[in-house]
C-alpha positions as CSV (number, residue, x, y, z in Angstrom):
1,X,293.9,279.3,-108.2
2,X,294.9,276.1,-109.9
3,X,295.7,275.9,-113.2
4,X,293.9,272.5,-115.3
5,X,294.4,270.8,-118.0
6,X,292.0,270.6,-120.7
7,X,291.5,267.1,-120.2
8,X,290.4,267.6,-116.5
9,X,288.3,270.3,-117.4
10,X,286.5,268.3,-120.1
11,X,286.0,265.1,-117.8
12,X,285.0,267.5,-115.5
13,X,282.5,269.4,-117.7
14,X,281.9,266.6,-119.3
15,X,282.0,263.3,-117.3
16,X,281.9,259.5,-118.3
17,X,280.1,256.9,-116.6
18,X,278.1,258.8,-114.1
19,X,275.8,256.3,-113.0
20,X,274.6,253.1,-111.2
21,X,275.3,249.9,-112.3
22,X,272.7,247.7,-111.3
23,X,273.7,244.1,-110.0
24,X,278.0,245.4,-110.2
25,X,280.2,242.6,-110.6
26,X,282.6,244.8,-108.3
27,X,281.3,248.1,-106.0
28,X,284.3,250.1,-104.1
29,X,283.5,253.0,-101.6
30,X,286.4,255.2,-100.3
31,X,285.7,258.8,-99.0
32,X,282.8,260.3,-96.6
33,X,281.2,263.2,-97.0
34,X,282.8,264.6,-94.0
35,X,286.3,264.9,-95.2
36,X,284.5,266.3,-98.6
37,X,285.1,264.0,-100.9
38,X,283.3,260.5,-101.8
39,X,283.5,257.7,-104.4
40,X,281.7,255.1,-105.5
41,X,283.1,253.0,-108.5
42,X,281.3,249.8,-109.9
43,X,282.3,247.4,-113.0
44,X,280.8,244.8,-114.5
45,X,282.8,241.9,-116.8
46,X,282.1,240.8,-119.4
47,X,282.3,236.5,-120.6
48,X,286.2,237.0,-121.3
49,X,287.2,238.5,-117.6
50,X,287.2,241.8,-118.9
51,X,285.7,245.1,-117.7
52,X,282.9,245.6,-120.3
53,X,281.1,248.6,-117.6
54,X,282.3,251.1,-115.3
55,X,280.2,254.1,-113.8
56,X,280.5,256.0,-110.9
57,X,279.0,258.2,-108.3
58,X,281.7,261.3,-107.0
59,X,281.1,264.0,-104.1
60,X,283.8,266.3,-104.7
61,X,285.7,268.8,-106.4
62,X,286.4,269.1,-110.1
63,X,289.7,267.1,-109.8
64,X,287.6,264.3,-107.9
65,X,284.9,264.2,-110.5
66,X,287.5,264.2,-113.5
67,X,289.7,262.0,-112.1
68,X,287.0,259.5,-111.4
69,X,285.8,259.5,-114.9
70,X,288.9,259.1,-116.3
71,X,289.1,256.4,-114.3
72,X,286.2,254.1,-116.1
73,X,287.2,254.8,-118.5
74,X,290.9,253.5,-118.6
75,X,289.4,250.2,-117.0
76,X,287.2,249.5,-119.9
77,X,288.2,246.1,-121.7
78,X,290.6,245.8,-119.3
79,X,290.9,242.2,-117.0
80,X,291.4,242.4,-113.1
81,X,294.7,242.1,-113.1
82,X,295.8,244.8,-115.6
83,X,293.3,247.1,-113.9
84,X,294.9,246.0,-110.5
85,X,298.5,247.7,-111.9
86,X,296.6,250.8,-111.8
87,X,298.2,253.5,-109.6
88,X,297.6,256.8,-108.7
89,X,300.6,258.4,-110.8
90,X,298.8,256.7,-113.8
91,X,295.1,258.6,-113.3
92,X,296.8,261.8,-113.0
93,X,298.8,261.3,-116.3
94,X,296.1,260.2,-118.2
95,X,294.2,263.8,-117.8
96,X,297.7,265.6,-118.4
97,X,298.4,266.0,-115.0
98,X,296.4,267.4,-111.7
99,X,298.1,270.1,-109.4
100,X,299.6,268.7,-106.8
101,X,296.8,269.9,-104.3
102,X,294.4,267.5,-106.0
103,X,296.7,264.3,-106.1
104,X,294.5,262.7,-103.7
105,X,291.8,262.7,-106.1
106,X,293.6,260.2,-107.8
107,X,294.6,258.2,-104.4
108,X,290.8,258.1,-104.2
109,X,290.5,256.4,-107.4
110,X,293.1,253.7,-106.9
111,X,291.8,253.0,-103.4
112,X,288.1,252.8,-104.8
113,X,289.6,250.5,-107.7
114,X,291.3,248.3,-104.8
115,X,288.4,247.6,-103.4
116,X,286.0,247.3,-105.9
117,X,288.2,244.4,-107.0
118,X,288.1,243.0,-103.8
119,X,284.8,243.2,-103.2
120,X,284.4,240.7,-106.6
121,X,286.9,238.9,-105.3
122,X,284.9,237.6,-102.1
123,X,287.8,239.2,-100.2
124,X,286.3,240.6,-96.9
125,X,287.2,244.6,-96.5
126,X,289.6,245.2,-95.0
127,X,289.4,246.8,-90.9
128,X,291.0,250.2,-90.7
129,X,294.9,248.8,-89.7
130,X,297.4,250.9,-88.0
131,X,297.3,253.9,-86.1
132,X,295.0,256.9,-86.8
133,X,297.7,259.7,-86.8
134,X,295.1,262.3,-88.8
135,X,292.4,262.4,-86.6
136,X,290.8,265.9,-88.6
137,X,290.3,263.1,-91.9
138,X,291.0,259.9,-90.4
139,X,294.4,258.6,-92.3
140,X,296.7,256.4,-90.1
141,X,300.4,255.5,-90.3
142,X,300.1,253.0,-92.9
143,X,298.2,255.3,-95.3
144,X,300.6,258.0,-95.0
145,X,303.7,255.4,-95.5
146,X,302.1,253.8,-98.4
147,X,301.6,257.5,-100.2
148,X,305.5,258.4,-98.8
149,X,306.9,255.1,-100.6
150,X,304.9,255.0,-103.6
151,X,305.4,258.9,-104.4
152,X,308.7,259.6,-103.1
153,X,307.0,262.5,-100.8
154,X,308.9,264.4,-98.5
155,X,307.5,266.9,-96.8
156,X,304.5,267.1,-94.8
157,X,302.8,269.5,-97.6
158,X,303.4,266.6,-99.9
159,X,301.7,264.2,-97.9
160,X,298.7,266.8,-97.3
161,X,298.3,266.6,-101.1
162,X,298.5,263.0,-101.6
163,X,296.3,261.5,-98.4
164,X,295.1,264.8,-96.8
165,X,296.7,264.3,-93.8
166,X,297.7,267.2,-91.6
167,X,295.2,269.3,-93.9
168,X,293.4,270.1,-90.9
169,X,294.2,271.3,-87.4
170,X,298.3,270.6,-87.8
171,X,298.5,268.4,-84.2
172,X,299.3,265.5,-86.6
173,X,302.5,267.5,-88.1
174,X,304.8,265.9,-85.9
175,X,304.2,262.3,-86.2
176,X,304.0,263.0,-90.4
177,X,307.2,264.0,-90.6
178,X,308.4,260.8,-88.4
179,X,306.8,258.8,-90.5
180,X,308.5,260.9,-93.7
181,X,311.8,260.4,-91.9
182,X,311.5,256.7,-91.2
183,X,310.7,255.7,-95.1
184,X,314.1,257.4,-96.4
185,X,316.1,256.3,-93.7
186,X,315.0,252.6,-94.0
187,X,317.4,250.5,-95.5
188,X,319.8,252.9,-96.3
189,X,323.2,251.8,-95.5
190,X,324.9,253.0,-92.7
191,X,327.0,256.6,-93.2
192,X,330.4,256.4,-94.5
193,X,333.0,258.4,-92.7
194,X,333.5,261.7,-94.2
195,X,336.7,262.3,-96.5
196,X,337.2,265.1,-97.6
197,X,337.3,266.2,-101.5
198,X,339.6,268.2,-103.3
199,X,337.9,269.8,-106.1
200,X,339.1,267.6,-108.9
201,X,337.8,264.1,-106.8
202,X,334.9,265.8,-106.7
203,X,334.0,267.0,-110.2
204,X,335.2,263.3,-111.0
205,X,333.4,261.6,-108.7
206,X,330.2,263.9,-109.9
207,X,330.7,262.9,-113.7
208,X,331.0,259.4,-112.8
209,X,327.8,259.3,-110.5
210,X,326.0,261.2,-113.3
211,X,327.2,258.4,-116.6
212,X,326.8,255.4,-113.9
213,X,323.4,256.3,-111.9
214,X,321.8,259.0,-112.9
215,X,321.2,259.6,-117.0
216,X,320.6,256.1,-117.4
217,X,317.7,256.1,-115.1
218,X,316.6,259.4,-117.7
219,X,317.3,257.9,-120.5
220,X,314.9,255.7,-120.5
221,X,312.3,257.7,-120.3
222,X,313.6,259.7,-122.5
223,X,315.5,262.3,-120.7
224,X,319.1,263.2,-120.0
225,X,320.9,265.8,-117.9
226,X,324.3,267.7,-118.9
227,X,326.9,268.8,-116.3
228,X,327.4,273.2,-116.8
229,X,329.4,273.8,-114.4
230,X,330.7,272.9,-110.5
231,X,330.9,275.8,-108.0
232,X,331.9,274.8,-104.9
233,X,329.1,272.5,-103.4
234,X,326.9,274.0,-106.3
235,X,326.5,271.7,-109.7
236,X,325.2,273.8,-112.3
237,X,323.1,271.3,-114.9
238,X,320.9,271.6,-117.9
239,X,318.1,268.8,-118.4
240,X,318.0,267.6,-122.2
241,X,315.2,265.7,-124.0
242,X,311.8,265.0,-122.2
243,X,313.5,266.4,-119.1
244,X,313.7,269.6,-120.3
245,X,310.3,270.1,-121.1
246,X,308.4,267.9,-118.6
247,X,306.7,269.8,-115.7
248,X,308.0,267.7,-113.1
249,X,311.4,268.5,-113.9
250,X,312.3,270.2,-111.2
251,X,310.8,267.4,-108.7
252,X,313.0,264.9,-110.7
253,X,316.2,267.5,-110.4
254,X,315.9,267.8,-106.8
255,X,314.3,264.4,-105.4
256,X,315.9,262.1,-107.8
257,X,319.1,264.2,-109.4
258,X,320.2,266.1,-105.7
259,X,319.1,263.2,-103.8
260,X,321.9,260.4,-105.7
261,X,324.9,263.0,-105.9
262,X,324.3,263.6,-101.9
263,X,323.7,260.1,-101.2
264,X,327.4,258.9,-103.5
265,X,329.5,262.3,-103.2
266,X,329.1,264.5,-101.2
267,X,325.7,265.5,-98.2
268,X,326.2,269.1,-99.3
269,X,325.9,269.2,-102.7
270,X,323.0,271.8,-104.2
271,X,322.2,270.8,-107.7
272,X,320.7,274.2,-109.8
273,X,319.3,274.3,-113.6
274,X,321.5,276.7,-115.7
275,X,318.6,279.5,-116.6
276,X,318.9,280.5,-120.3
């Protein structure tokens, strides 16, 4: 069972916006009833270019329906191109969160947004491009490597979550993680030669990647990360400030802290929160 915030339980229980807006400035449709969940968002502006009505229409679970009225109304008395900076990542925040089973609830929203703004744009919708790799929910190749880049997914489950693809019968599994592989690969540079460490160029080279890459890139969100201990190929950390209390902490630890210290000292480095 998935655990909610109270803010998606309350725009869930108690939605915003539900509605028609008749003569919309901007109407976006994403979803189908087939796949289970459907969206319609419309907007209307006001003199100044500003968003002065949002409602919407949802088919869907209670992450869909909250994360759609939370949607209107974070757009409200916004213009099009604040609205347009919109992501994903931002929807889920704003309720506190959604498990990350439901983040496509929040892709829906941005993708409705998209093309609601399109569609006052004159902008004619766009034909499906690239290749259909999820044929159970219909999500090609450049779905799936839009969600891979934007989130930093890596793992088919991930992906699942994100776009629904390979939710269904699993054929598409393959191809997923090709497509997984190909993002992280592209434009890194090409693999240094291995030399090997002795323990001290190690822990140095560790500290240094930590004070040069990694806790400034914390920092300023408010985060930092301290250096316990080095076993090995283990580095025993503790995460300080927002880091230490954030629930994505051990995404950032792994994707983000693991990830750098591989990539500038050493491929078999396992990076582990001190428990206390």
């Amino acid at each position: 069972m998935w655990e909610y915030t109270a803010k998606v339980k309350d725009h869930f229980l108690n939605p915003r916006n539900v509605g028609v807006i008749e003569n919309p400035d901007g109407v976006g449709e994403v979803g189908s009833l087939a796949c289970g969940d459907a969206l319609t968002l419309y907007f209307k502006l006001d003199e100044k270019g500003k968003i002065n009505d949002a409602k919407f229409q949802t088919f869907g679970c209670a992450s869909a329906i909250a994360s759609s009225s939370a949607l209107t109304e974070m757009i409200k008395g916004l213009t099009l191109d604040e609205v347009s900076k919109i992501t994903n990542e931002d929807i889920a925040s704003y309720l506190g969160e959604l498990p990350k089973e439901k983040m496509h609830c929040s892709v829906m929203g941005r993708d409705a947004l998209e093309k609601a703004i399109a569609h006052y744009r004159g902008e004619k919708e766009k034909k499906v491009e690239g290749e259909i790799v999820c044929e159970c929910f219909g999500v090609t190749d450049i779905d799936i490597r839009r969600a891979v880049t934007e989130n930093n997914l890596s793992t088919i489950e991930d992906v699942t979550d994100y776009v629904k693809a390979g939710g269904g019968c699993g054929k598409c599994h393959e191809k997923i993680q090709e497509i997984i592989d190909s993002v992280h690969s592209k434009d890194k540079p090409a693999k240094k030669k291995t030399i090997k460490l002795t323990n001290i160029q190690k822990i140095k080279l560790i500290e240094e990647t930590l004070e040069r890459e990694i806790k400034p890139a914390l920092k300023k969100d408010g985060g930092n990360i301290e250096l316990i201990d080095v076993d090995g190929n283990r580095i025993i950390v503790k995460m300080r400030g927002t880091c230490a209390t954030c629930s994505k902490s051990q995404i950032t630890l792994k994707h983000y802290v693991e990830s750098k210290l591989r990539e500038l000292v050493a491929p078999e480095l396992i990076v582990e929160e001190v428990q206390q």
